[in-house]
N, C-alpha and C positions, 0 to 999 in steps of 0.2 A: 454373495461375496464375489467380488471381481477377480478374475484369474489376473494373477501379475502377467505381464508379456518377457517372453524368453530372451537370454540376452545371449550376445555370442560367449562360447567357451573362452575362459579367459585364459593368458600363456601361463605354463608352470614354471616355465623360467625368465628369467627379467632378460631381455631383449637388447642384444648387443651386436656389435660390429661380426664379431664371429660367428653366431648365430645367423645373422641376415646374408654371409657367403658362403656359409655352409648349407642353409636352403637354394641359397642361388644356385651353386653346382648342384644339388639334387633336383633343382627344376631342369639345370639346363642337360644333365642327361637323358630326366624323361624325356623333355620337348623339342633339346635344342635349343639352338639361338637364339630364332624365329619367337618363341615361348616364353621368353622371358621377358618377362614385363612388371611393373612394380605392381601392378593390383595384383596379379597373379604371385606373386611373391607374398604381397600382403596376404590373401586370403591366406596361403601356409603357413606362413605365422601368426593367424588369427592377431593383427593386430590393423592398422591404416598406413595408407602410403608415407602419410607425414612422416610418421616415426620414423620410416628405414630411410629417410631425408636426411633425418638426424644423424644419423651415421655413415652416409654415403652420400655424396652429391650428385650421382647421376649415374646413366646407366654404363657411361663408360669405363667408370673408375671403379662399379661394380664388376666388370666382365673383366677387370685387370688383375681386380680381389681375389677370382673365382680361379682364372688361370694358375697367378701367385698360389693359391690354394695347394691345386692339383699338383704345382711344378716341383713345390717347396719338401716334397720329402723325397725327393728325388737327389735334395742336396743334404739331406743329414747325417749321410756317411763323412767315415774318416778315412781320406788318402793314404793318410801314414803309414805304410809297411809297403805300399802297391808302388810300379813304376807308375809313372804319367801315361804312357798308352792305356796299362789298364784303368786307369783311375779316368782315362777319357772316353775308355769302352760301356764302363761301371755309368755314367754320368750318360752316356748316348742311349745305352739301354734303359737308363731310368727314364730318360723324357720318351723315347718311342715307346715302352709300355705305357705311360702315364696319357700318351696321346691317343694312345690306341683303346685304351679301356675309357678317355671322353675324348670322342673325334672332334667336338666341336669348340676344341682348343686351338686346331689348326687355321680352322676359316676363322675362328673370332680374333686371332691374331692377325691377320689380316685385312680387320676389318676397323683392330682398334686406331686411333690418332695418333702420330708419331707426334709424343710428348715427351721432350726434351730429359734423359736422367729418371723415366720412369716405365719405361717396359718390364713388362713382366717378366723379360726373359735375361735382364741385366744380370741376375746373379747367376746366373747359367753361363752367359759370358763370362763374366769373371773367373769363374769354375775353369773352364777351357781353358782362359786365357795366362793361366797360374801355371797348369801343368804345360802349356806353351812353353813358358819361361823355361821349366824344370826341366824339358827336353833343347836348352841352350839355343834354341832357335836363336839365328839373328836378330836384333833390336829393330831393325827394318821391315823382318818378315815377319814379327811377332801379329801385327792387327791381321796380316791376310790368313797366316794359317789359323787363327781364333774365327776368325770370319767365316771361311771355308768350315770349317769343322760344324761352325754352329746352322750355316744354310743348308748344309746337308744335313742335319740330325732334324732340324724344323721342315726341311722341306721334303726329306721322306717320308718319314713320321705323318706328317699332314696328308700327302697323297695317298698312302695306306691307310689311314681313315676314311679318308675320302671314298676309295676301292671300295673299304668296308660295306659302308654306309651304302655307295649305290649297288652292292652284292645282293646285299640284305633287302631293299627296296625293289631289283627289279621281280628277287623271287618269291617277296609278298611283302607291297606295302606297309601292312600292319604290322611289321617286324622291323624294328628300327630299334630295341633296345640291344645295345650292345653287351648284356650281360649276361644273356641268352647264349653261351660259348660254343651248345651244339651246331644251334640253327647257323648262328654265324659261322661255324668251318663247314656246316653243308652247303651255306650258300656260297662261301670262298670257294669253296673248288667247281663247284659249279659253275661259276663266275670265269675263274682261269681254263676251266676246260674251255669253254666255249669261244673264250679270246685267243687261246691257241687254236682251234681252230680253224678259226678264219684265217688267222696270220698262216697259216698251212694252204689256204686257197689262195693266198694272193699271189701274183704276178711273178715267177721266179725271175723274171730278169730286172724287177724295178723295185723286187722286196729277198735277193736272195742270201742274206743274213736274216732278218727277220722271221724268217720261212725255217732258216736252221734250227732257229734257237726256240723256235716254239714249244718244244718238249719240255724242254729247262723252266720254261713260262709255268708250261701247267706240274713241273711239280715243283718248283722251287717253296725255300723255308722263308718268309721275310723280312724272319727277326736275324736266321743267317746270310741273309745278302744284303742286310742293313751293316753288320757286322763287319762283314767283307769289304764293303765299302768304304769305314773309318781307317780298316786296314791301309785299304790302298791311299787314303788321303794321308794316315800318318807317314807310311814307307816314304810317299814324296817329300812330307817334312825333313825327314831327319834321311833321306839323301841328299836336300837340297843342303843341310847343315852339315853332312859330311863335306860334300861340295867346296864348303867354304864361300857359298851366296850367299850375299847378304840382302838379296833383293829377292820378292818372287819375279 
């Protein structure tokens, strides 16, 4: 009697738009960005390329899904009872955790196509640019402080990934999973010792701020000098609004 031939395991569940970016984000944290590819997708869904076709047109509109994913519970609190500083603390800290636990939200934002009314990070703007209003900004200065607020929550967030990522790599390769929380703060401080360090050996006369503040380097907190930082961009909103500028 002939043996049948084995066939792949079939899915237990029917194959949908949520399913194919919620395996996305869990490829692109094992592998990264680099990683993510539709076959390699497919084979975790034990299904064919065609299919996740069906539901996605490409790989870009996929990595905008994945992002969207990650970004999106970061907005499902409620403002209501908070002022707008916190509700813009609450909102800064949600995206720099969300970046930090998958770094490669940073570089992939930076990598996706500026398409017109669909970034991933639109409702994050919005968010900002709400409680902009509610701190009576100027009508004028309302896009630049929304602006401001949101380059700095993406572009620190991003670079403290970044850090991460090459902490973890220089002190063993095969440690790239950011989930790892030990390995990751043994290799952060490891990382910040060594860069204070050097900044201790440079040049006092062509590095001597940098040479000061080295200590601050290697112990600083970075979720509170991220913090500090909204601080100081809010304090210049709402002096410029006390001000009575209407301009930045």
């Amino acid at each position: 009697m002939a043996s049948r031939k084995s066939r792949p395991e079939r899915r237990q569940e029917p194959l949908s738009r949520e399913r194919i970016v919620a395996a996305a984000v869990e490829l692109l944290d094992t592998v990264g960005e680099g990683g993510l590819t539709f076959r390699a997708l497919a084979e975790r869904l034990a299904t064919g390329p065609g299919a996740i076709y069906w539901h996605v047109t490409g790989k870009n509109e996929l990595l905008a899904a994945a992002i969207d994913a990650v970004i999106a519970p970061t907005l499902a609190g409620d403002d209501s009872g908070t002022t707008p500083q916190e509700a813009i603390r609450s909102l800064a800290l949600g995206v720099f955790d969300a970046i930090d636990a998958h770094p490669w939200v940073g570089t992939t934002l930076a990598q996706l196509p500026r398409t017109p009314g669909k970034s991933p990070m639109l409702r994050v703007f919005e968010r900002i640019g709400r409680q902009v209003q509610a701190l009576r900004v100027p009508e004028a200065a309302q896009f630049t402080a929304a602006s401001a607020l949101l380059s700095y929550i993406l572009g620190v967030a991003g670079q403290n990934a970044a850090n991460t990522r090459a902490a973890q790599a220089n002190a063993d390769p095969a440690n790239t999973d950011p989930a790892n929380t030990d390995q990751a703060n043994t290799d952060r401080a490891a990382f910040l010792d060594a860069v204070a360090t050097a900044w201790r050996e440079l040049d006092p006369d062509q590095y001597r701020f940098t040479r000061d503040v080295a200590g601050q380097l290697r112990e600083h907190d970075d979720r509170a000098e991220f913090v500090a930082g909204i601080d100081l961009i809010l304090a210049g909103i709402t002096a410029g609004r006390a001000d009575g500028r209407t301009r930045p």
